[in-house]
N, C-alpha and C positions, 0 to 999 in steps of 0.2 A: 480297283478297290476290292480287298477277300472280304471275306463273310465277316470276322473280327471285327473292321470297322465299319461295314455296313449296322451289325449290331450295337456298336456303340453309338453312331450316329441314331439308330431306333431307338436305342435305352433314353437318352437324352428329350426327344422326340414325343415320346411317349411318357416321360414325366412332368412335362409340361404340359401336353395335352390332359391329364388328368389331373393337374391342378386345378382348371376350368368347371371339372364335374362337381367338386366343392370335398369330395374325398378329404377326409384329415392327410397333411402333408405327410407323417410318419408312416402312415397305411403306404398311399401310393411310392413313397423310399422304397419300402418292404417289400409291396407286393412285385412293384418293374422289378427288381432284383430279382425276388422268385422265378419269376413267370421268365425271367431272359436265362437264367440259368436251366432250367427244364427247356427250351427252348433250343440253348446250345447243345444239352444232351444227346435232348430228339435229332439237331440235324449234323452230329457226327456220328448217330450211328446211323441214320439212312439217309444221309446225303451227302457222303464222303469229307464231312467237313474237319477243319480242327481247332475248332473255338478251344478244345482243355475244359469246357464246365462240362457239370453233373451235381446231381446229388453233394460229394464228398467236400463240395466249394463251400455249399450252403453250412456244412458241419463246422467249414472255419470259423466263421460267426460266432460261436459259441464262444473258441476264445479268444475271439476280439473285444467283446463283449464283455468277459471277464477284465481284460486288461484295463477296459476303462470304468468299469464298478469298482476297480483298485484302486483306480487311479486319485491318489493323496489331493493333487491340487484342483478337481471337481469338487473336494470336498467341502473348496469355497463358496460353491453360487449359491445352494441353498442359505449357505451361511448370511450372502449378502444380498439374497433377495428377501430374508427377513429382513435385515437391516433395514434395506427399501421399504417395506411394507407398513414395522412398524411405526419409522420415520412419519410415514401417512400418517398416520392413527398419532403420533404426539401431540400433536398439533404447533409443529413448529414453523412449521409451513403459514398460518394464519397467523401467529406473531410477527413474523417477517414481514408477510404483507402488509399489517397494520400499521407499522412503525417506521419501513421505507417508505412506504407511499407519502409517510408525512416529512421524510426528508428530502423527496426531490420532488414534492408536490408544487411549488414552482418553477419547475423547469418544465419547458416545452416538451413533451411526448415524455413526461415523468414517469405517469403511470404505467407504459412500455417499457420503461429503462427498468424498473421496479420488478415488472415479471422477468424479465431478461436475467437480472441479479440473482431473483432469490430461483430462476431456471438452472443459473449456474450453482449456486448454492446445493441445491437439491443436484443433481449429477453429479457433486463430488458426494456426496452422504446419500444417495441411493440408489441412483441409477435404471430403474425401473420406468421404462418411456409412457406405458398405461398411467400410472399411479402420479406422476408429475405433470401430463397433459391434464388432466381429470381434474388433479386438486386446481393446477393454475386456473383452466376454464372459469369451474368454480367461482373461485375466491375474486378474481378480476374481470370477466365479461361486465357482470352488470355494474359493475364501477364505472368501465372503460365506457360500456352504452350509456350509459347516466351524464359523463360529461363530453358525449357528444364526441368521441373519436371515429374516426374510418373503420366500420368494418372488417373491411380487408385488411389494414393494419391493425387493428386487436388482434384478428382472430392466425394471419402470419406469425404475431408476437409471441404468441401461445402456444403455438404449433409446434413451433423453432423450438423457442426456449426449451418446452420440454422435452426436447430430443434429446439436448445437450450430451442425458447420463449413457448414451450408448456410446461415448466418445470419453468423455473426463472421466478419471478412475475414481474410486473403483468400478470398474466397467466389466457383465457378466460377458458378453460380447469378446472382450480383451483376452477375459480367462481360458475361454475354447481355444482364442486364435492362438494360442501362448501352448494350450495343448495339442493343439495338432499339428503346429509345426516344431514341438521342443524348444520351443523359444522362453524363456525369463518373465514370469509373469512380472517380476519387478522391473526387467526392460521395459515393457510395453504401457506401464503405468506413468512410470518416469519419461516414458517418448511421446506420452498423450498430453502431459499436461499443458506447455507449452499450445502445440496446436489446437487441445480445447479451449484454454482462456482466447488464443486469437481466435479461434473464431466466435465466440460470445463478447470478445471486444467489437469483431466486424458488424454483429449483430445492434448495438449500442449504437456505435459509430453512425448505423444506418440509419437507426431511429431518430438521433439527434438531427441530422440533416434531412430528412424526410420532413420532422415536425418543422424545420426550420426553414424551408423551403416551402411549405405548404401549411399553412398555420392551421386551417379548419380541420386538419385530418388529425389534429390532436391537440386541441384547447387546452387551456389552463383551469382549472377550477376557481371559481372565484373565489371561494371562503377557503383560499390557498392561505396556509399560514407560513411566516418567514421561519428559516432555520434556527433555533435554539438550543442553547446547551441540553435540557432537557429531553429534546428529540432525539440529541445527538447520542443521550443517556441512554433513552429505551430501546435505540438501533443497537447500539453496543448486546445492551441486556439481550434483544432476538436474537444478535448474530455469534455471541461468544458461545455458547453451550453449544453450537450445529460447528461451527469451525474448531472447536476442542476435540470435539468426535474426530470429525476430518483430518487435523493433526494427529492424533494416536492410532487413527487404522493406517494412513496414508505415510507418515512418517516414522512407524514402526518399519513398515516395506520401507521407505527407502533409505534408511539408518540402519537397517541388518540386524536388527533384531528381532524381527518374527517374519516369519513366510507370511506369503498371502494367505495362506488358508489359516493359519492360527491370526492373524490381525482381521480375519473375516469373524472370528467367533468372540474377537474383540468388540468388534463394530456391531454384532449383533446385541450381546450386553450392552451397550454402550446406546446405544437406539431405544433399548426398554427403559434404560436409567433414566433418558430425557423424556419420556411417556411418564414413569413416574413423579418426575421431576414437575413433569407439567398436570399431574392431575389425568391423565387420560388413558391409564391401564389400569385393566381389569380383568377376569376371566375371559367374561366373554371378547374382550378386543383379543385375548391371546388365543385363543381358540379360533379368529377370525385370520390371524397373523398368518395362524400356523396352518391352517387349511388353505390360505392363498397360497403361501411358501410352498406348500404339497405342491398344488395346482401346475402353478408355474414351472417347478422344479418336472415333476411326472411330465409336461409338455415337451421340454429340453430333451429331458435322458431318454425320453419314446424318439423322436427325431434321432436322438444319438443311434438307437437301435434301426432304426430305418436307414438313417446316412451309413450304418456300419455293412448293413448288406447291402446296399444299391454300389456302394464304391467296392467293396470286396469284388462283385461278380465282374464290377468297371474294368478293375486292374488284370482282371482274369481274362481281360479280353483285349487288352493292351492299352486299354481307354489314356493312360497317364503318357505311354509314348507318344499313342496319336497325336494329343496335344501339344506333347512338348516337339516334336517336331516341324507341325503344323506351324506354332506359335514362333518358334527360333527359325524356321526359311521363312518367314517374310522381309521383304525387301524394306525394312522401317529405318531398322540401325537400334542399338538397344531401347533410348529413350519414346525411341517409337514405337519398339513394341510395348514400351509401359504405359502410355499413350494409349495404345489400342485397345492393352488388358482394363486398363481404368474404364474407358470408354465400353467395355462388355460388360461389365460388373453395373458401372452408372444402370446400363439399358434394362439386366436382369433385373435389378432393384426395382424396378416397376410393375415384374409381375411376380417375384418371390423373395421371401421372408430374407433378414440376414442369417437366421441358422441357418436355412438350406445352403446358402450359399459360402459360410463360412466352411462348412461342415464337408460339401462336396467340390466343389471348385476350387478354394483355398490351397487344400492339400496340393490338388492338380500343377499350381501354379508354383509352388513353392522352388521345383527343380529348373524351371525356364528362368527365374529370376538369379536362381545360382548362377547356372548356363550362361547368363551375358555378360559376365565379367566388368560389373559395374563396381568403380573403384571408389566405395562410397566409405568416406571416413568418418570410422569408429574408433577415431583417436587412442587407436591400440590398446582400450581396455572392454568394450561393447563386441560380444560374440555375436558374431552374423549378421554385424551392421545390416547390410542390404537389403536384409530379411524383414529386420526388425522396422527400416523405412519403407519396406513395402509395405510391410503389414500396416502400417500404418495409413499410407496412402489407401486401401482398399477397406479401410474403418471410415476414412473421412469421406471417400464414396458411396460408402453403404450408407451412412449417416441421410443422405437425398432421399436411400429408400423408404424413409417412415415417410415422406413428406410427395411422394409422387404417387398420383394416382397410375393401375389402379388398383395397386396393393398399400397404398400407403396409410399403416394401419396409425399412423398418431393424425391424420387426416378422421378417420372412423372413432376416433376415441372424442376427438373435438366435436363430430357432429353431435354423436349420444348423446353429449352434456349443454349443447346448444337451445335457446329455446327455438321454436317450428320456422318460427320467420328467416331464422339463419339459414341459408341456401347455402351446396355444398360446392355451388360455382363463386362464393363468396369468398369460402378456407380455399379454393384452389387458388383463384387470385391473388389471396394474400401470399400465400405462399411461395409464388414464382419470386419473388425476389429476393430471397431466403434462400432458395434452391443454386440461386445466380451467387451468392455469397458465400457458398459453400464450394463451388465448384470452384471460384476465385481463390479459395484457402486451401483446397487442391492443389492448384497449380503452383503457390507459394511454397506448398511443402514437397514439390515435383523438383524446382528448381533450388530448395535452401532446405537441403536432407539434415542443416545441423539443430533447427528446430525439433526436432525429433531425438537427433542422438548426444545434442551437447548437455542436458541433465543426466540420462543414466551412464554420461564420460565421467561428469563430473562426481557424480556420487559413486562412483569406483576406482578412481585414480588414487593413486598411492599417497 
C-alpha cells in the first residue's frame, strides 16, 4: 500500500471521526481537505513522497466553486425549498387532515392511512423531510392518542410518511444527484414517481393489515360517521388546489415545457397563491419563508463548498481509482457488487446525512457502475439508463437514512414535537417496520429497473 492510499484511507478515517466531535459537517469537508493537502506537501518534500498536493490543489477550488454558483439547475432548490416552506405556512396541510380523516374514519387504521396520504401528498408539493414530520406530528399524534392507537404505530406512521418527499419529486435530493453526475433532472423525476407511489402504497398496504390483524393497535372511533357525498365534496375541495400545483410544477418537467429550474419558480408562485388563497400570507409569514429558505439553502451550498475540497484533494490522491478498483475485483459478479454498494450506503446512512453522502461517494460510485456493463434497458430513448437506475436505487437506500438511528434526523424531528412521555425507544420501534418496507422496495427496483425507467421511456419516445 504507497502513501496515496494510505492517505485516502486517513482522509476517510478522519472525517468520520470528527463527525462525532459535533463539528458542523461543512467545516470538518473543509477542514480534512485542508489539513491532508498541506499534509501531502509536508511529506513530499521531506519524505520522499509523491502524493502531487500542495498549496496550488487547494487554488483549484476556487474554480470549482465557481462552476457550481453557475450552475443554472441549483438554481432550483432554493426555488423548491420555498415552495416547501411556504406550503407549511398555507395551511393545506390541516385541510387535508380534516377532511380525510373524515373520509376513511371507518376504516380500520383510518387515521394512519390519512397521514400516509396527505405524507404523500406533501412529498410531491414540498419535499422538505423537517417541515412534513413536524406538521404530520402535529396535526395527528393527539388524534391518533385520543382514539387509542399503538404508539409505535402512530409514531412509525409519521415518521415514514414524512420522509416520503426526499424520494417523490420534486425531490431537492434528486436535484444534486442529477448534478453531479450530469444526469436529467427530468429523468430522475419521472424514474421517482413510480418507486415513490409504491413505496407509500407498501406503507398503506401495511397499515391496513397490521390494523387488521391486530385490531387494538388501531380502533375505530365511535362517533365514526358513514361516507357522504358531502365529505366526499370537502375531500375534493383539500385535495384539488395541492394536486393543481403538483400538476403544473411536475407536468410542466415532464411535458417539455419548462426545465426544472423555471417550473421550480413556478411552484414557488404557486405555493404563495394557495397561502393567499387560503388566508395564511402575510409579511411576516414571508419574511419567515424566506429566512428558512436562506437557512436551508446557506446549509446545502456550505456543504457543497466542503464536499468540493474534501473530494478535489480525494482525486488528487487517486481516491476515485482506489475505489473503483477495489469495488470492480471483488469476486461478486455485477449484481453483487450493487448488492454490496447498496449495502455500504444502507450502513453509512446511519451515521451521515444524505448530502454528505450524495455529494462525496455518489460521484465515487458513478464510474464502477458504468465499468460493469450492466445491460439495463432504456428502451433506446433514456441516456445512461444504468445511471439513472442506480441513482435511483441509492435515493431509495438513503431514504432508511432519515429513519435509523443514530443520525436519523426525521427520528429527532418527531421527538422535539412529541409530548415527554413519548420515549425515543417507542419512534425506534415503530419504525423498524418501515425500514423492513423500504428495504423490500429496494430490492423490487434491484430486480424490475423498469419501474424506474418505463415513464421517462415513455415521455420521450417518438
Amino acid at each position: 500500500m504507497d502513501a496515496n492510499e494510505i492517505m485516502v484511507i486517513a482522509m476517510f478515517l478522519s472525517f468520520i471521526a470528527l463527525l462525532f466531535t459535533g463539528i458542523p459537517v461543512a467545516w470538518v469537508l473543509g477542514g480534512v481537505g485542508i489539513i491532508f493537502a498541506f499534509i501531502g506537501q509536508f511529506a513530499d518534500a521531506n519524505l520522499d513522497t509523491m502524493t502531487g498536493l500542495d498549496y496550488t490543489t487547494l487554488g483549484l477550488v476556487v474554480n470549482r466553486l465557481w462552476k457550481i454558483m453557475d450552475n443554472w439547475i441549483l438554481v432550483a432548490l432554493p426555488m423548491f425549498i420555498f415552495m416547501g416552506i411556504m406550503l407549511d405556512k398555507s395551511g393545506v396541510a390541516e385541510k387535508l387532515m380534516h377532511s380525510m380523516q373524515e373520509l376513511f374514519g371507518r376504516v380500520r387504521g383510518g387515521l394512519a392511512v390519512t397521514v400516509t396520504a396527505i405524507g404523500i401528498i406533501l412529498a410531491a408539493s414540498t419535499g422538505i423531510i423537517g417541515a412534513s414530520v413536524v406538521l404530520l406530528a402535529v396535526m395527528s399524534l393527539p388524534s391518533m392518542t385520543k382514539q387509542g392507537y399503538s404508539m409505535p404505530l402512530a409514531l412509525g406512521t409519521i415518521a415514514s410518511a414524512g420522509t416520503l418527499g426526499i424520494l417523490i419529486p420534486p425531490s431537492i435530493m434528486l436535484v444534486i444527484m442529477a448534478d453531479q453526475l450530469g444526469l436529467s433532472v427530468g429523468d430522475l423525476f419521472m424514474g421517482a414517481v413510480f418507486p415513490g407511489l409504491m413505496l407509500g402504497g407498501m406503507y398503506i398496504t401495511y397499515i391496513l393489515l397490521y390494523a387488521f390483524f391486530k385490531p387494538s393497535a388501531a380502533p375505530v372511533p365511535s362517533d365514526a360517521k358513514p361516507v357522504s357525498w358531502p365529505i366526499i365534496l370537502n375531500v375534493l375541495k383539500a385535495v384539488l388546489p395541492t394536486l393543481l400545483l403538483i400538476f403544473v410544477v411536475l407536468g410542466s418537467i415532464f411535458g417539455g415545457f419548462a426545465t426544472p429550474t423555471e417550473a421550480s419558480g413556478v411552484g414557488a408562485m404557486g405555493a404563495t397563491i394557495l397561502a393567499i388563497y387560503n388566508r395564511r400570507f402575510s409579511i411576516p409569514v414571508l419574511k419567515e419563508v424566506m429566512g428558512g429558505t436562506l437557512n436551508t439553502t446557506a446549509y446545502i451550498f456550505a456543504i457543497f463548498i466542503g464536499a468540493t475540497c474534501f473530494a478535489l484533494v480525494l482525486r488528487e490522491l487517486g481516491g476515485d481509482e482506489l475505489i473503483e478498483s477495489f469495488l470492480t475485483g471483488l469476486p461478486f459478479g455485477p449484481y453483487g457488487i450493487i448488492f454490496f454498494i447498496l449495502g455500504v450506503i444502507f450502513l453509512l446512512g446511519f451515521f451521515l446525512d444524505w448530502i454528505e453522502i450524495t455529494l462525496i461517494i455518489l460521484p465515487l460510485l458513478a464510474p464502477v457502475i458504468s465499468a460493469l456493463g450492466l445491460d439495463i434497458n432504456g428502451y433506446g430513448v433514456v441516456d445512461n439508463p444504468e445511471l439513472v437506475w442506480f441513482v435511483m436505487l441509492v435515493a431509495m437506500a438513503l431514504q432508511t437514512s432519515f429513519l435509523t438511528p443514530p443520525v436519523g434526523f426525521a427520528l429527532f424531528y418527531l421527538k422535539g414535537v412529541c409530548p415527554p412521555n413519548v420515549k425515543l425507544k417507542d419512534i425506534y420501534k415503530g419504525v423498524l417496520p418501515f425500514i423492513g418496507l423500504q428495504l423490500i422496495a429496494l430490492f423490487i427496483l434491484v430486480f424490475w429497473p423498469q419501474l424506474v425507467l418505463w415513464l421517462p421511456a415513455i415521455a420521450y419516445a417518438k
